[in-house]
Structures are given as C-alpha cells and as structure tokens.
C-alpha positions as CSV (number, residue, x, y, z in Angstrom):
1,X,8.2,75.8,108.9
2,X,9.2,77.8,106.0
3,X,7.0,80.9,106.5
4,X,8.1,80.7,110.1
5,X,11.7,80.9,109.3
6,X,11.0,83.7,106.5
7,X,9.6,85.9,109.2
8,X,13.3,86.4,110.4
9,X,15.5,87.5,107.1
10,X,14.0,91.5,107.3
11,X,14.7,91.5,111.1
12,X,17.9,90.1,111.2
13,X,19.0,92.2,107.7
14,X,18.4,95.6,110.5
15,X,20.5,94.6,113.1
16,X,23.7,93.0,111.8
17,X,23.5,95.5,109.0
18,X,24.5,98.7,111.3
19,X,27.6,97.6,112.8
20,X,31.2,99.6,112.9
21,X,33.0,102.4,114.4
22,X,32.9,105.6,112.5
23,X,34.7,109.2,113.4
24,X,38.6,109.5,113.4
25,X,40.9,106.6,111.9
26,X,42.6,104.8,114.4
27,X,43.9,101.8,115.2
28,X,41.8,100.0,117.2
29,X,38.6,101.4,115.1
30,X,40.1,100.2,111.8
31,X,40.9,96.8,113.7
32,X,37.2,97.0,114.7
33,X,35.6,97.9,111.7
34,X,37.9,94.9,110.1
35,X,36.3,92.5,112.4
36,X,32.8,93.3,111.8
37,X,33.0,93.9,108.5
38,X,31.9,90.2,108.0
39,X,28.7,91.0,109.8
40,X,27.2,93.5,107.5
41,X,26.3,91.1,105.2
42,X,25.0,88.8,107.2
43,X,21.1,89.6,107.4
44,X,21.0,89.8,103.8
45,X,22.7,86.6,103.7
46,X,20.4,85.1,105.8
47,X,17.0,86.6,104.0
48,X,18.7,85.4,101.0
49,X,18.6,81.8,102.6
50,X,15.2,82.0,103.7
51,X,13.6,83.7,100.6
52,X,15.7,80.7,98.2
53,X,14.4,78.1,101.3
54,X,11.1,77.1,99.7
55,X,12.7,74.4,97.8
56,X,15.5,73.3,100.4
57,X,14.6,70.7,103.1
58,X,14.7,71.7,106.6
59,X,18.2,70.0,106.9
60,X,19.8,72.5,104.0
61,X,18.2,75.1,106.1
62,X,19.8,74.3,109.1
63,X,23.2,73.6,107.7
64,X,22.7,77.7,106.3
65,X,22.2,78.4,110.1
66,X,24.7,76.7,111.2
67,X,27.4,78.1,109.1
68,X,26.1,81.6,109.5
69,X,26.0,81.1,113.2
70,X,29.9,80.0,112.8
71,X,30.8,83.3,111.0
72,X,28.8,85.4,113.8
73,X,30.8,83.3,116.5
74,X,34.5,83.7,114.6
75,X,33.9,87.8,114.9
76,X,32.9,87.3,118.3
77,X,36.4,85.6,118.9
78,X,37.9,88.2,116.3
79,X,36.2,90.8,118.5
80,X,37.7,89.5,121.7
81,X,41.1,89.6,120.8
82,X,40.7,93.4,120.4
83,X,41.5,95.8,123.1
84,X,39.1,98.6,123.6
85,X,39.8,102.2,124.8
86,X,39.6,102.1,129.0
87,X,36.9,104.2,128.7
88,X,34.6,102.0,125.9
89,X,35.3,98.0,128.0
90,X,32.0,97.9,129.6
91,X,30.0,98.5,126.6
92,X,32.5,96.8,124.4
93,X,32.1,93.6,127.2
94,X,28.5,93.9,126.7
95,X,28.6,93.9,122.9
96,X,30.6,90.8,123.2
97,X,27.9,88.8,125.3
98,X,25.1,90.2,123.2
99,X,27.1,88.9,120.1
100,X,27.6,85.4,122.0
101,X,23.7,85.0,122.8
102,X,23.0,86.3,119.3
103,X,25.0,83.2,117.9
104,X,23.7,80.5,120.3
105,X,20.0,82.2,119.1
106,X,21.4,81.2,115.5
107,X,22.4,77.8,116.3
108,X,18.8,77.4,118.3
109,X,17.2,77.8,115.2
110,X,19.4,76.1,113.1
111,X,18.4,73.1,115.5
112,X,15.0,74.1,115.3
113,X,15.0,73.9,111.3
114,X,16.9,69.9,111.8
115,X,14.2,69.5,113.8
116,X,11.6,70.5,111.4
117,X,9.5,71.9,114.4
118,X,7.4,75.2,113.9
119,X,6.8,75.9,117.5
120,X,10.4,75.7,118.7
121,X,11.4,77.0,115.5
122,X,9.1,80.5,116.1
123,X,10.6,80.4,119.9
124,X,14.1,80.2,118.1
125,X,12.8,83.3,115.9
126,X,11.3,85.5,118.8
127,X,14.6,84.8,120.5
128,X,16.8,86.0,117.9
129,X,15.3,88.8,117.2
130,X,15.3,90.4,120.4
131,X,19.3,88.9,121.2
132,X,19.3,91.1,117.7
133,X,18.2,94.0,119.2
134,X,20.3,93.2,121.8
135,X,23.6,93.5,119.9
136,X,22.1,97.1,118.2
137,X,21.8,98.4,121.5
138,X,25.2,97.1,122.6
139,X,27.3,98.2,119.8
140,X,25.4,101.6,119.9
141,X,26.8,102.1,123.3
142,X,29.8,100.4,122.3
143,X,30.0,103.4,119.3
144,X,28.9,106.3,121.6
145,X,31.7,105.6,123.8
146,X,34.5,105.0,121.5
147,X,33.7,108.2,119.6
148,X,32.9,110.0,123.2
C-alpha cells in the first residue's frame, strides 16, 4: 500500500506547487494569491507524508489525507468568495470545479488508505493525478485571462 501511495508525493508536489496570479498588483490578484498561497505547499506536504509513511499505519495515512484534503477544500471556499474580473469567470469557474474534484480525489484516497486496499488505492492515485492536471490546466487559463 505504501509504495502505491508514494507514487503520488512527486506528482502532486508539480501541480499544487504552480499556483497564483502574477503581473500588476491588484486587488483581487493579491486577494487571489492570498488564497492559494496555502496550496503551494501542499505537494511537498504530501511527499513529506508519504516518504515518513513507511512506519505509519494506513489509518495515520489516511487521517494526513484527510486533513490535507480539508485545507485544499477551505481554499476552494476561500476561492469562491472571490470575484473575478468579467472577463476571467469562466476559467476562474472552471478552476473552481477542478479544485473541488481535486479534493474529493484526496478524500478518495484518504478512504482508500482506511481501507488498506492497493487496488482502490492506485485508482484513487490515477485519479488524482489527472484531477491534478486538471487544476494546472484550469488555473493556467484562469492566469492567462486575468493578466490578458
């Protein structure tokens, strides 16, 4: 189960690593940046987890993934409360959903760690991952049309 669950710490360390709006200081892109700011850390947080998870039980595992899936899901809601340039909703809707799967892929595999199963627990992975690249794909959009 282990080895399964290290496979995600690199992959999740890319994609909420990138996150934030760069260019000219506003407002909203201060708020923004303020709001993700929690997420930059997250991936290494996780790979931490995973690389100190040799000696934790599946259920310390999952209680990591739980909590981490909690943070994700507060920025979501700190996220939402935000309002985005006319011309950037769409994308910044999108990054929203992709955040929201991303975080019910966390909680998946927290479940799958409880569970102590490695097949549902690499379907959790696989599934992450890719609502990972999800979320770099959305906030890159998100970015391009904030800075326009």
């Amino acid at each position: 189960m282990t080895r399964v669950l290290a496979s995600i710490g690199a992959a999740l360390a890319l994609f909420f690593g990138a996150v934030g709006c760069g260019g000219d200081s506003n407002d909203f892109k201060d708020q923004y940046n303020e709001a993700v700011r929690p997420l930059s850390s997250l991936g290494d947080q996780i790979g931490a987890s995973l690389s100190g998870g040799e000696g934790q039980s599946n259920q310390a595992l999952a209680a990591q993934y739980e909590k981490l899936a909690d943070r994700l899901d507060q920025t979501r809601k700190n996220l939402s409360k935000l309002e985005p340039p006319d011309d950037a909703s769409d994308e910044f809707d999108r990054l929203l959903a992709s955040l929201k799967q991303a975080g019910g892929d966390l909680k998946a595999l927290s479940a799958s760690a409880k569970e102590g199963d490695p097949a549902e627990a690499a379907e959790a992975t696989q599934a992450l991952v890719e609502s990972g690249q999800k979320v770099r794909k959305a906030e890159a959009a998100f970015k391009d049309a904030v800075e326009g």
